[in-house]
C-alpha positions in Angstrom: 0.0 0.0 0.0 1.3 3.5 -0.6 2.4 5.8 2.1 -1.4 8.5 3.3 0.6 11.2 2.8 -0.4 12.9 -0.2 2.9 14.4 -0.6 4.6 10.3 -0.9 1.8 9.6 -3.3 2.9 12.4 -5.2 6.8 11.4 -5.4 5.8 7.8 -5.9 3.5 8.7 -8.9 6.7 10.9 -10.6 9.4 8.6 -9.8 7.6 5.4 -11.7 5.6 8.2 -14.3 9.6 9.4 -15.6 10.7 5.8 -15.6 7.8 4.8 -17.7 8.4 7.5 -19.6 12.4 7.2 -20.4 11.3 3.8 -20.9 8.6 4.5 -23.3 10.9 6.3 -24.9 13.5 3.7 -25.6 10.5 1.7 -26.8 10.3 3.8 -29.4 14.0 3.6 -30.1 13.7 0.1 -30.7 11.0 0.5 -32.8 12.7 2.7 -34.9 15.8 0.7 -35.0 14.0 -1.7 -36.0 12.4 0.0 -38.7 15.3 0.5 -40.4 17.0 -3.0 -40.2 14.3 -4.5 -41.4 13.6 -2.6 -44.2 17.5 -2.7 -45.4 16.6 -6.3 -45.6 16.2 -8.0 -49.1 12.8 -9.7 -48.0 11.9 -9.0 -45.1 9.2 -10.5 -43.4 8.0 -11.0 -40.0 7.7 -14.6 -39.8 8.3 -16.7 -36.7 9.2 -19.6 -38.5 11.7 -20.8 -40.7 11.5 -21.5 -44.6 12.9 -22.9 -47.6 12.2 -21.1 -51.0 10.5 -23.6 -53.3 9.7 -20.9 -55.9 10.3 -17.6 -57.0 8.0 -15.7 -58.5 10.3 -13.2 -60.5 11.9 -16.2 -62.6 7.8 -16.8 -64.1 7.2 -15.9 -68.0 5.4 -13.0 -66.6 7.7 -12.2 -63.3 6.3 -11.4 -60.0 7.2 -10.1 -56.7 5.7 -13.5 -55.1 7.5 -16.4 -53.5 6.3 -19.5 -52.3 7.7 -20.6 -49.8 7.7 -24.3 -47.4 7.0 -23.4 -43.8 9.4 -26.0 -41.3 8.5 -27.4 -38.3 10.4 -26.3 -35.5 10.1 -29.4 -33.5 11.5 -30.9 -36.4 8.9 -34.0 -36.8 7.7 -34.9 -40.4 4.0 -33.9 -41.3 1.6 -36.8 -42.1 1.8 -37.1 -46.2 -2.1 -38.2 -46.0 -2.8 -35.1 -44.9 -3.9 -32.3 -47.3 -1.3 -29.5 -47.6 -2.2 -25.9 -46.6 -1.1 -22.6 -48.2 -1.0 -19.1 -46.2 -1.3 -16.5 -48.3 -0.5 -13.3 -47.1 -1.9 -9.9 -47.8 -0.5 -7.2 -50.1 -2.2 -4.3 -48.9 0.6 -1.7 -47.8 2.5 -3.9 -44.9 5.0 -6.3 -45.5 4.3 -10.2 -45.3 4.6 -12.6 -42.1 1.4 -11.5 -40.7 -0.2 -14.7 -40.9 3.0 -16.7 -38.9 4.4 -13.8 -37.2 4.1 -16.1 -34.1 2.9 -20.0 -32.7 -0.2 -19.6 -32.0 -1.2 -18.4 -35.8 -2.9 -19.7 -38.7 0.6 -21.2 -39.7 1.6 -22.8 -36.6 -2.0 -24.5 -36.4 -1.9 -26.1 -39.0 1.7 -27.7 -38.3 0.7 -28.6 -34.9 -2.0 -30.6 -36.4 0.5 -32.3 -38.8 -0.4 -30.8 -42.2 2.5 -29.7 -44.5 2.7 -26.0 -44.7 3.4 -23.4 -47.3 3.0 -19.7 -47.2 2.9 -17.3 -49.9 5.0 -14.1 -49.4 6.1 -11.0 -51.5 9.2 -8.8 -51.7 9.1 -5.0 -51.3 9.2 -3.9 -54.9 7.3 -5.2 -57.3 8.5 -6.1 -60.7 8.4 -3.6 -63.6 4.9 -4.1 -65.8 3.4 -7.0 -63.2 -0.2 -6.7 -62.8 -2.8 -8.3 -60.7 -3.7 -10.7 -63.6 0.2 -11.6 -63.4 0.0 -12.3 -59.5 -2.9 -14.5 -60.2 -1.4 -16.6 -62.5 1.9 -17.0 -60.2 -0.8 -18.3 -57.3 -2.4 -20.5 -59.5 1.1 -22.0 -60.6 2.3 -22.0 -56.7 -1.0 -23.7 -55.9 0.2 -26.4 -58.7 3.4 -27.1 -57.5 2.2 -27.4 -54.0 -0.4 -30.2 -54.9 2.8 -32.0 -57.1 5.1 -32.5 -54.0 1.9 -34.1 -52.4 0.7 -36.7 -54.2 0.0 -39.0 -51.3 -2.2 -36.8 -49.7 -6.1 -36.7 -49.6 -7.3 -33.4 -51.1 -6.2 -30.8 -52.7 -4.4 -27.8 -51.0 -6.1 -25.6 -48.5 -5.5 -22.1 -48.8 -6.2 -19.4 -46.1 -5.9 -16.3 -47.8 -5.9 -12.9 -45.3 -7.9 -9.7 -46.2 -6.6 -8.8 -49.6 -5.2 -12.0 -50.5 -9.0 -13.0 -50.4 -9.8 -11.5 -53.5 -7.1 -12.9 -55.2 -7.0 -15.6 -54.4 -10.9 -15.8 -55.7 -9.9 -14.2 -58.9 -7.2 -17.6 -59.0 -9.9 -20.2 -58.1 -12.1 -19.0 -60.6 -9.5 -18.3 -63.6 -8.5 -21.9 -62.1 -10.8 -24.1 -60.5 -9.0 -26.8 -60.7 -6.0 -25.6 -58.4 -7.4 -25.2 -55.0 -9.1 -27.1 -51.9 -11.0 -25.4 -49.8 -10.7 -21.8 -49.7 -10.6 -19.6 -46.1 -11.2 -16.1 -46.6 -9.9 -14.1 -43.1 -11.7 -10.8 -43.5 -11.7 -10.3 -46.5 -14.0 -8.0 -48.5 -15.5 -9.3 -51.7 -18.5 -6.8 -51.8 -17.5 -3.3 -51.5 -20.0 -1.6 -51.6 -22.3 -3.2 -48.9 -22.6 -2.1 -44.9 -25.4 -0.5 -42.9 -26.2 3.3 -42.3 -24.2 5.2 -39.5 -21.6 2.3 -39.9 -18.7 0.8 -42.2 -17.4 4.4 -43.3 -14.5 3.3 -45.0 -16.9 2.2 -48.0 -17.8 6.7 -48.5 -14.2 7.6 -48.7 -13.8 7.1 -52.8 -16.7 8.8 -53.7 -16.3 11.9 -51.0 -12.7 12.1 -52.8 -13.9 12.0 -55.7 -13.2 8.6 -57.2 -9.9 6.9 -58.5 -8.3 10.2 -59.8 -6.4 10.1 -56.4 -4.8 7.2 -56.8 -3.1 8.1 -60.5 -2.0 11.2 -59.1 -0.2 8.6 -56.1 1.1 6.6 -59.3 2.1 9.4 -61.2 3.8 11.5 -58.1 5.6 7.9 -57.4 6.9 7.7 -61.2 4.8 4.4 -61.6 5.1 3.3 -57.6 2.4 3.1 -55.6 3.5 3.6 -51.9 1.8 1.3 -49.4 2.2 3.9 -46.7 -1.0 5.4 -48.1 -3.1 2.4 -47.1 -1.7 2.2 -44.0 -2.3 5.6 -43.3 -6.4 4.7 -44.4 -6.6 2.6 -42.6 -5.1 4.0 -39.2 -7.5 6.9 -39.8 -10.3 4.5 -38.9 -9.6 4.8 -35.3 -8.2 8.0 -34.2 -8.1 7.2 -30.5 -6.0 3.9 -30.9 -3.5 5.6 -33.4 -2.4 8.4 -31.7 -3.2 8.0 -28.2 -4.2 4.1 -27.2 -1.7 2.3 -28.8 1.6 4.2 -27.7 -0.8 5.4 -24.0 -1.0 1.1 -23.6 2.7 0.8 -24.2 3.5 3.6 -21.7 1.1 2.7 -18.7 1.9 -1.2 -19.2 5.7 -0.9 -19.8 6.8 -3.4 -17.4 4.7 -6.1 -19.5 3.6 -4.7 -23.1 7.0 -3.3 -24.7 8.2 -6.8 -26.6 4.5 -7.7 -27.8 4.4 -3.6 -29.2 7.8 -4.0 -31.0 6.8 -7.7 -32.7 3.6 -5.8 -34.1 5.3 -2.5 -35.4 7.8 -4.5 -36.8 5.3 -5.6 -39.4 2.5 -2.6 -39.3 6.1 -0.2 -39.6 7.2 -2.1 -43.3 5.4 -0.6 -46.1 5.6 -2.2 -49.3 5.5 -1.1 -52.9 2.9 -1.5 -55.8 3.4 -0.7 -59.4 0.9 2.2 -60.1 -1.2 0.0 -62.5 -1.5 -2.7 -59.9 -3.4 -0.1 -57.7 -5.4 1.8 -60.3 -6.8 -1.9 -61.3 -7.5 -2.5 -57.6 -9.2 0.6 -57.2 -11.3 1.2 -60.3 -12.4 -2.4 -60.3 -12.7 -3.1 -56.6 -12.9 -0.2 -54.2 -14.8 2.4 -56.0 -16.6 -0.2 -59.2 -17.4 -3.4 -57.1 -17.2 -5.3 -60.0 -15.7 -8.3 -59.0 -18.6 -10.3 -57.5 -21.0 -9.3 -60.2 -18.7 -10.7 -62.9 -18.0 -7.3 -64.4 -14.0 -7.7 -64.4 -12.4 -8.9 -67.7 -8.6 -10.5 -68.1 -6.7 -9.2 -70.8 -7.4 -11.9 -73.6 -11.4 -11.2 -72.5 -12.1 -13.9 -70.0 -14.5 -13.0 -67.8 -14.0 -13.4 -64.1 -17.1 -15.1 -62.6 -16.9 -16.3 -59.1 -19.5 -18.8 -59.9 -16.3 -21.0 -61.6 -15.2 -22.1 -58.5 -15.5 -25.5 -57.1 -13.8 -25.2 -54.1 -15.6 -25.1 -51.1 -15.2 -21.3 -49.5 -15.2 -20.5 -45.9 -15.6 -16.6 -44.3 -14.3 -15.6 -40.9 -15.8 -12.2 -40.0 -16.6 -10.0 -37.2 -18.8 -7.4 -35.6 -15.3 -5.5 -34.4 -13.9 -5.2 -38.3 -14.3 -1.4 -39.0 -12.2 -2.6 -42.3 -14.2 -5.5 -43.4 -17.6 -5.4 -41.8 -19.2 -8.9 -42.2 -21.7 -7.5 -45.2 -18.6 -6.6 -47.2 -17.6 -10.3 -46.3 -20.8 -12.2 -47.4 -22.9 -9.8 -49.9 -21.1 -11.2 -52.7 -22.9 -14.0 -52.4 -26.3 -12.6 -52.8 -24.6 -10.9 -55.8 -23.8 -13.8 -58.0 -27.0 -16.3 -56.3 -31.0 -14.9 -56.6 -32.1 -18.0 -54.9 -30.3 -21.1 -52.7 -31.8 -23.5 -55.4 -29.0 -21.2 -57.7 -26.5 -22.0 -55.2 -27.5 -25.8 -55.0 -27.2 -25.9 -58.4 -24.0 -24.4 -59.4 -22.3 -27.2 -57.2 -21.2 -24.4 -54.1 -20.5 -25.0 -50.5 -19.7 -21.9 -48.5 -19.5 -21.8 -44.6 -19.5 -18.3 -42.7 -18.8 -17.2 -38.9 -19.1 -14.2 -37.3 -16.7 -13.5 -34.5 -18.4 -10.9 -32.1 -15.7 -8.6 -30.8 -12.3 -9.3 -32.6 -11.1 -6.2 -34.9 -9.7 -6.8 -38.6 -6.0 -7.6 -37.6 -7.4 -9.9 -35.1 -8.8 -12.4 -37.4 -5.6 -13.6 -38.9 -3.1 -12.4 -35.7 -5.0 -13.1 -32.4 -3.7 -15.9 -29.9 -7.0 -16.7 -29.0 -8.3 -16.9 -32.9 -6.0 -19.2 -33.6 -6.5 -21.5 -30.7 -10.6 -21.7 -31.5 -11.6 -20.8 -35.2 -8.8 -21.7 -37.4 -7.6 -24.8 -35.3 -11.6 -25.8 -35.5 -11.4 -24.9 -39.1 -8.5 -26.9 -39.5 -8.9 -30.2 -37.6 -12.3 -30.0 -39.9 -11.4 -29.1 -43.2 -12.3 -32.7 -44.7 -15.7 -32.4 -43.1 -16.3 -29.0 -45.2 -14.9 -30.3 -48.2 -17.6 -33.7 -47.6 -20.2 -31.4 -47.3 -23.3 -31.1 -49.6 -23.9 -27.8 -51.6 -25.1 -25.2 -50.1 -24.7 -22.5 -47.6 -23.7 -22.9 -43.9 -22.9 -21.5 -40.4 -20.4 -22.6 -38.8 -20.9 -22.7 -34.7 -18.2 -23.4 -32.0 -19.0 -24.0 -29.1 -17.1 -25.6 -25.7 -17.1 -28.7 -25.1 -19.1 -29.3 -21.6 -20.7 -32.6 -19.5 -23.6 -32.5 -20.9 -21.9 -33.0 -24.4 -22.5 -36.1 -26.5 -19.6 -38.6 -27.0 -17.0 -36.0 -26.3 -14.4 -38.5 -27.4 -14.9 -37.6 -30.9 -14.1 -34.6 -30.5 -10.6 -33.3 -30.7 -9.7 -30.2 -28.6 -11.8 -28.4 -26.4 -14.8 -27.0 -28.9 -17.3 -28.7 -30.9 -17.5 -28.3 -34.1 -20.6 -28.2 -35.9 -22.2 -26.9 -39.2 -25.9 -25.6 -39.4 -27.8 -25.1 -42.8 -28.4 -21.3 -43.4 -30.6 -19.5 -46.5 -29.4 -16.5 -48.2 -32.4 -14.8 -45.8 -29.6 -15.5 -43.4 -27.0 -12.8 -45.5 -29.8 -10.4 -45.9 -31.1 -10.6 -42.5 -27.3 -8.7 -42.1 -28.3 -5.6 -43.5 -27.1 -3.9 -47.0 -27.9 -1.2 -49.2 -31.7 -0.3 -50.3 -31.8 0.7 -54.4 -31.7 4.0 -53.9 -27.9 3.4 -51.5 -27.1 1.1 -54.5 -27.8 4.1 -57.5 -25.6 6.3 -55.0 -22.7 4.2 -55.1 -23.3 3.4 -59.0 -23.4 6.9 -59.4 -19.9 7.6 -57.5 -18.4 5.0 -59.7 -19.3 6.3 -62.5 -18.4 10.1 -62.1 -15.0 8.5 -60.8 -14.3 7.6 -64.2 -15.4 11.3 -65.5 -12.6 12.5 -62.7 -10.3 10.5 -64.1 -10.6 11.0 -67.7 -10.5 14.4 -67.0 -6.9 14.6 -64.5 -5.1 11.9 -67.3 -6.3 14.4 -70.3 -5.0 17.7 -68.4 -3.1 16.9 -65.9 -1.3 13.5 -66.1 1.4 14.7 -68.6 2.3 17.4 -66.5 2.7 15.9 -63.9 4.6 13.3 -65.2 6.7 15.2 -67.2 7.8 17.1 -63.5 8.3 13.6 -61.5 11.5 11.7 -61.5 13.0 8.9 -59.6 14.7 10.8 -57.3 11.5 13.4 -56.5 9.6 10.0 -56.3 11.9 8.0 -53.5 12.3 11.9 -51.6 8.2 12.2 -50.8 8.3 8.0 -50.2 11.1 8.6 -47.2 8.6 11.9 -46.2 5.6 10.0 -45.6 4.6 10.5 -42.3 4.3 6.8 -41.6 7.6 6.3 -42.1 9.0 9.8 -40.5 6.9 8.1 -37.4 8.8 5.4 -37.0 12.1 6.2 -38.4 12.4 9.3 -36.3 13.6 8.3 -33.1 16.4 5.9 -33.9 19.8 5.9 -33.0 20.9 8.1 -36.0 18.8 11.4 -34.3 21.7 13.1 -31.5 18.4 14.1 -29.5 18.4 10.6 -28.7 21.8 9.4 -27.9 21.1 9.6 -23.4 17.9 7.6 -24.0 20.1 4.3 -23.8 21.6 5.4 -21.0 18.8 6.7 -19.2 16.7 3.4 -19.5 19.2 1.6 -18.2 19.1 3.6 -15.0 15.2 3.2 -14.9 15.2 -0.4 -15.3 17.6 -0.5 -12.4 15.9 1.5 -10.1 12.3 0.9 -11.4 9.6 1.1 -8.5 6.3 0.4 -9.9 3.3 2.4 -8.7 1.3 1.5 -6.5 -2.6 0.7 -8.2 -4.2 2.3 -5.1 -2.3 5.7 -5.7 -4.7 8.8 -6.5 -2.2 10.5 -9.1 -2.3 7.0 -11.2 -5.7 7.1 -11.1 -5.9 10.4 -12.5 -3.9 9.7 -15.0 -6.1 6.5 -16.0 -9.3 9.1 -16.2 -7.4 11.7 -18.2 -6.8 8.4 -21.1 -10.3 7.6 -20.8 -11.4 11.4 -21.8 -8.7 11.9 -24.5 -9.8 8.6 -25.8 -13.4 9.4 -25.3 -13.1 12.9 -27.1 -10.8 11.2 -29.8 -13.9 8.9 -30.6 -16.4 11.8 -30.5 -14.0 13.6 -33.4 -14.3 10.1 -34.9 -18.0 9.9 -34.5 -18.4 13.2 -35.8 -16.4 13.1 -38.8 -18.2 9.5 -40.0 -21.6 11.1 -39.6 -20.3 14.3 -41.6 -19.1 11.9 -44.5 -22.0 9.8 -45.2 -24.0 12.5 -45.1 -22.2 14.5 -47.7 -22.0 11.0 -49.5 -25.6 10.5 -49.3 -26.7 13.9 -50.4 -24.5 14.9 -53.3 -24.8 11.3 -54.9 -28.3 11.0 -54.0 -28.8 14.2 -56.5 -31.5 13.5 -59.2 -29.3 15.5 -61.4 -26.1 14.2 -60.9 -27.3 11.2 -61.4 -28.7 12.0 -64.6 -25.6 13.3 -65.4 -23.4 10.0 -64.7 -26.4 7.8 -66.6 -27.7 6.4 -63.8 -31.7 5.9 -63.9 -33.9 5.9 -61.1 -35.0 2.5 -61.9 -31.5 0.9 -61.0 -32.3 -2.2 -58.7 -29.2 -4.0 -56.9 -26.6 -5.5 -59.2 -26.4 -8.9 -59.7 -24.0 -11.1 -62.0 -25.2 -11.5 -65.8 -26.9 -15.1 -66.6 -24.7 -17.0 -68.4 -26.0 -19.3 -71.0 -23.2 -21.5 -71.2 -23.5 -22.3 -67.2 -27.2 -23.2 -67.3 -27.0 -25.2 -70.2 -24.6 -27.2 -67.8 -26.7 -27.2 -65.3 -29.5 -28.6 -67.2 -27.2 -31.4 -68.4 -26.4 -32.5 -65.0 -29.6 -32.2 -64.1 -30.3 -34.3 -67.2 -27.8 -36.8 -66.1 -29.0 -36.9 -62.3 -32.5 -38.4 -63.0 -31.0 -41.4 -65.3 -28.6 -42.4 -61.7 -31.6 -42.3 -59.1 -31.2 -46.5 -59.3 -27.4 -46.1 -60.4 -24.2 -47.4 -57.5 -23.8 -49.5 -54.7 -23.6 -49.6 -51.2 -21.9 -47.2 -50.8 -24.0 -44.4 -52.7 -27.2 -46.4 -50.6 -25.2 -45.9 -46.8 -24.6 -42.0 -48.1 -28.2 -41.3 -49.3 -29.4 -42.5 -46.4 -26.8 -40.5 -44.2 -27.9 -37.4 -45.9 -31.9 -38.4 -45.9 -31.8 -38.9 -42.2 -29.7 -35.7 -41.4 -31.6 -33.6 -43.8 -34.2 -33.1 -41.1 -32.3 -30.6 -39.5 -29.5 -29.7 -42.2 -26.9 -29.8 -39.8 -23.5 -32.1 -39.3 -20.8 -31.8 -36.5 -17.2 -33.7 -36.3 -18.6 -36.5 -34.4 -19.9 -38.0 -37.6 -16.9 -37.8 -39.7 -14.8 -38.7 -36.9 -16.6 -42.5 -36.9 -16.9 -42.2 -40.6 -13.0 -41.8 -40.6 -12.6 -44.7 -38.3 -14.7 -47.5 -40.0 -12.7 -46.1 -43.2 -9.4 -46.6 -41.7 -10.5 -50.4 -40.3 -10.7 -51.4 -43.9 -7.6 -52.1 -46.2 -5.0 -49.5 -47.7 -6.3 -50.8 -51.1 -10.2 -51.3 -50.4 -10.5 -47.1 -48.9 -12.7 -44.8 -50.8 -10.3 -41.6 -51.6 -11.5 -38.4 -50.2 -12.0 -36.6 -53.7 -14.2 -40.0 -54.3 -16.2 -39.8 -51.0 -16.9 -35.9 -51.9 -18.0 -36.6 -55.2 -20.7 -39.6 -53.9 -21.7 -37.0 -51.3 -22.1 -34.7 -54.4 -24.5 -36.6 -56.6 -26.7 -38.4 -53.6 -27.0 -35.2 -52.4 -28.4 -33.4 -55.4 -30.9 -36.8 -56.2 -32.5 -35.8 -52.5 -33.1 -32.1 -53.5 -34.4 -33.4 -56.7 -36.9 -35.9 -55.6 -36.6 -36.5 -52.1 -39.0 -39.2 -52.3 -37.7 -41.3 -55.9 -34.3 -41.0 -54.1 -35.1 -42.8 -50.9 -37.3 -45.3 -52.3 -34.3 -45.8 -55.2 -31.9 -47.0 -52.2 -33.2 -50.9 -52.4 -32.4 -50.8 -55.7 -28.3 -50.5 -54.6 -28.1 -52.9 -52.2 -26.8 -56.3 -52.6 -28.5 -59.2 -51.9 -26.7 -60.6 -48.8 -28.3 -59.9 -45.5 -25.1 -60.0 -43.8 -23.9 -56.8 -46.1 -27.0 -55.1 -45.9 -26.9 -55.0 -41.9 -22.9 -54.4 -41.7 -23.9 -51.1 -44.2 -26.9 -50.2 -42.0 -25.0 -50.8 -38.8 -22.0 -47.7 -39.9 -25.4 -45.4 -40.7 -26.5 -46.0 -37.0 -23.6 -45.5 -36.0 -22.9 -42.3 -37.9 -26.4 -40.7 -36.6 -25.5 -41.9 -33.5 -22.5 -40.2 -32.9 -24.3 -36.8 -32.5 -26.3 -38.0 -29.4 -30.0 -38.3 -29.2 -31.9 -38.0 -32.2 -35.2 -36.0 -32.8 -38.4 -37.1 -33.3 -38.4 -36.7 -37.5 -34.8 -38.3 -37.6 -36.2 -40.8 -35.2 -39.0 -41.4 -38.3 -36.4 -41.1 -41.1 -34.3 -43.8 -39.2 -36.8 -46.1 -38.9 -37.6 -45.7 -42.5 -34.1 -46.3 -43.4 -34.3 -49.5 -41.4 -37.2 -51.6 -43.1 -35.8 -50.5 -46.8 -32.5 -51.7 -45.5 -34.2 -54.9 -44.3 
């Protein structure tokens, strides 16, 4: 306890308030020393593992800034080859790479600790001269390849968790590609940019109050072809005012003792901007951020392909949250009432997509946090075969702890239990999105974006080009504020050369606070209010810009202007002729194999008949289905890919005719008795494993039983 007299709480407060302070300061030291070592490196990454290069993007036909890389195991021990591989791929969006293995618990280590191989997708600082997103694609889709060749042995094709920006491209890769890719995990990553709610999302206002994309050429132009990835880092610091310039360095200084290594790992990487070629952004922009034309197929390649989301076959999983002010979960999930009108569309195109939404966690959180990667991705690990056996359609996945009351909790691995529930695309609306009139604004700020731009590359581009060189180009790169920030207080500055010294002493002679003493608590108040006013600036300014957004592009005559009618309803992707003549074949081809397979297609049909009462599956199921696989012979297994595709087809003959397709089963079994029970004995089993049953499954059972009989 601290002395009563006001006059010791006093000294006590100053004494540990100038040793947090001198040691603050030589936090930020560190930081900046650290700044510019790793930024003299060639690639430098933040990565707490270590790697061998398997392939390097820049020696491609069309050379990249991308490397793949094969993620060791510290401990040393092999991964299992059975196992399907997975592929971190880490965003490009101003910081450097590592952010998705920057430490154990991570989407990396997960997946080693549960004995997959691991791979991780990386980029240097520069990019090359002329690459383009197209070209970065391509180089995924040929990573993703090579990946899948030094795994032969293993049972499904390579996972891939692709964080924030990576998301998108990697979707532009999977559907350029299809064939390339297991299941897909998209960590907050938007998709659908213009979506979000009223008096929330701002982020999705800030290219039409600027303007458009006009912005970002004069970036290029000013950066003699470079984009500098300190801009986006300065966006997207400018979402939260009160963490960047008071909480974050405030949390550093009042938990010094405790917080100073954990604040240097994460600067290391939010302090390493990287570089894109002007064209790269201006694609990103114009077809992303301000045209949201990706997920309504509105993106062309260079030789005219169109990119359609609705090429993939991958299954596609979305981890989201309530705390992303960067990607809010309706820039996460509207693309998928953008490219399906209906779930029978969804059905019928062959897709499986599975969504969470976390609660609390904030954007960086989804791919960095401890306690993410201990629940959702080792959950979304352990069960990546069960999402790749499930049935089109569209899903939510729920975790939840395991407790006494849980059913056969030996089949569970880990401490949650995993489950999937069947959702409708109600469920994604239910959300909350734009009305038509929202939708004509943002059509209408695309579209004068591309007047803005027309207009600065006829009259202004060339001169400001012709005034730009490399040297003017690299001088405003090393003044961005970003990187004054953290460069400022190294070694090289004189004003800092006693700070080493100083710290030393304070260390030494540290003497904590006491958490009782008045002056600390004062101190604790005063960082609630600056905070507190910090947000209201915040607040303020949000409301200001979508209310300027809302009224100038909700004009009747600037609309009329840009061509946009008052008619417009919410865009969706084109029909494509060519798809649903496809889909009519299979459908064509479905009702000729209602009597077509074996026992195994009759066990399966029956699985999914009995379970479709409720639409729901949990690991317990595939757990036993994994064990009566592994009890039969090497030789005599069904292979994943051919499991998924059974589950495929029996699944589609139920949502055809539910009734033809159960009454077809005694038509596939054999004629042995003995055969017939050993099949209908796994089934139990399988339904079994979830605990009791409910009254229809109880019904649908017993059906099961006499046509198995």
């Amino acid at each position: 306890m601290s002395s009563p007299n006001p006059f010791s709480f006093a000294a006590d407060y100053w004494t540990d308030a100038w040793q947090r302070s001198i040691l603050s300061l030589d936090v930020l030291r560190q930081r900046a020393n650290i700044y510019h070592e790793h930024n003299a490196k060639n690639a430098p990454h933040v990565l707490a593992f270590k790697g061998e290069l398997v392939m390097d993007g820049r020696t491609l036909e069309r050379p990249v800034n991308y490397v793949l890389a094969h993620i060791l195991p510290a401990d040393g021990r092999a991964p299992d080859p059975a196992k399907r591989p997975f592929v971190v791929v880490d965003p490009r969006a101003g910081h450097g790479p590592g952010i998705g293995g920057m430490k154990q618990d991570s989407e990396i280590g997960v997946a080693l600790r549960a004995g997959h191989p691991c791979y991780f997708i990386g980029f240097l600082p520069k990019p090359e001269p002329g690459q383009t997103i197209e070209d970065v694609c391509r180089a995924e889709a040929i990573f993703l390849e090579e990946v899948a060749r030094r795994h032969p042995e293993a049972e499904g094709k390579p996972a891939v968790i692709a964080n924030c920006q990576a998301g998108w491209q990697t979707m532009i890769t999977a559907a350029l590609r299809p064939e390339v890719a297991g299941p897909i995990v998209l960590a907050g990553s938007p998709l659908s940019y213009w979506a979000g709610v009223r008096g929330k999302n701002p982020m999705r206002y800030l290219g039409g109050v600027l303007g458009g994309t006009w912005l970002t050429a004069l970036a290029g132009d000013l950066g003699n072809g470079i984009f500098d990835g300190a801009n986006l880092v300065a966006n997207f610091e400018s979402l939260n005012p009160a963490n960047t310039y008071w909480e974050k360095v405030y949390g550093v200084y009042s938990k010094i003792d405790t917080e100073a290594q954990r604040f240097l790992d994460f600067e290391t990487w939010w302090g390493s901007p990287v570089l894109l070629n002007a064209g790269e952004m201006q694609w990103i922009a114009d077809n992303l951020f301000v045209g949201n034309k990706l997920s309504c197929g509105y993106i062309l390649t260079s030789d005219g392909t169109r990119i359609d989301l609705r090429n993939i076959r991958s299954p596609i999983v979305v981890l989201c949250s309530w705390g992303d002010n960067i990607t809010p979960p309706q820039q996460a999930l509207a693309w998928i009432t953008d490219l399906y009108a209906t779930d029978e569309d969804l059905v019928a195109n062959g897709q499986t997509i599975v969504y969470t939404t976390h609660q609390t966690i904030g954007h960086l959180g989804i791919f960095v946090s401890g306690k993410m990667a201990t629940k959702e991705h080792a959950e979304f690990t352990d069960c990546m075969d069960m999402i790749d056996l499930m049935p089109p359609g569209l899903y939510e996945a729920v975790i939840t702890e395991v407790d006494a009351d849980t059913a056969n909790p030996e089949l569970i691995a880990g401490r949650y239990l995993f489950k999937l529930e069947a959702r409708t695309l109600d469920d994604i609306r239910a959300f909350g999105n734009n009305d038509e009139a929202d939708e004509a604004r943002f059509a209408t700020a695309a579209q004068l974006s591309q007047v803005n731009l027309g207009l600065y590359r006829t009259f202004a581009q060339p001169w400001v080009r012709a005034l730009v060189s490399d040297q003017s180009a690299e001088a405003m790169r090393e003044m961005h504020p970003h990187r004054i920030r953290f460069g400022a207080f190294a070694d090289g500055n004189p004003l800092m050369r006693a700070v080493p010294a100083l710290a030393e002493q304070a260390r030494a002679e540290r003497k904590p606070v006491a958490a009782d003493n008045p002056f600390l608590a004062m101190e604790q108040a005063a960082s609630a209010w600056i905070s507190t006013w910090l947000d209201g600036v915040r607040i303020a300014r949000d409301g200001m810009t979508e209310a300027f957004f809302v009224n100038l592009y909700g004009s009747p005559m600037l609309q009329a202007l840009t061509g946009v009618g008052e008619g417009m309803t919410r865009r969706h992707v084109e029909r494509d002729l060519g798809r649903e003549a496809g889909i009519a074949r299979l459908r064509a081809e479905l009702e000729k194999m209602f009597e077509v397979g074996g026992l195994p297609e009759a066990g399966l049909r029956a699985l999914l008949y009995v379970r479709a009462a409720d639409g729901s599956a949990d690991e317990r199921g595939l757990a036993v289905v994994k064990a009566l696989r592994d009890l039969r012979p090497a030789n005599e297994r069904l292979h994943l890919a051919d499991l998924k595709a059974i589950v495929r087809v029996q699944s589609l003959l139920l949502r055809i005719d539910e009734e033809r397709a159960v009454e077809s089963i005694r038509y596939l079994l054999p004629d042995r008795a003995v055969e017939r029970g050993a099949a209908l004995d796994v089934v139990r089993k399988v339904i079994a494993a979830r605990g009791a049953l409910s009254d229809e499954e109880v019904r649908r059972l017993k059906r099961i039983e006499s046509i198995f009989a």
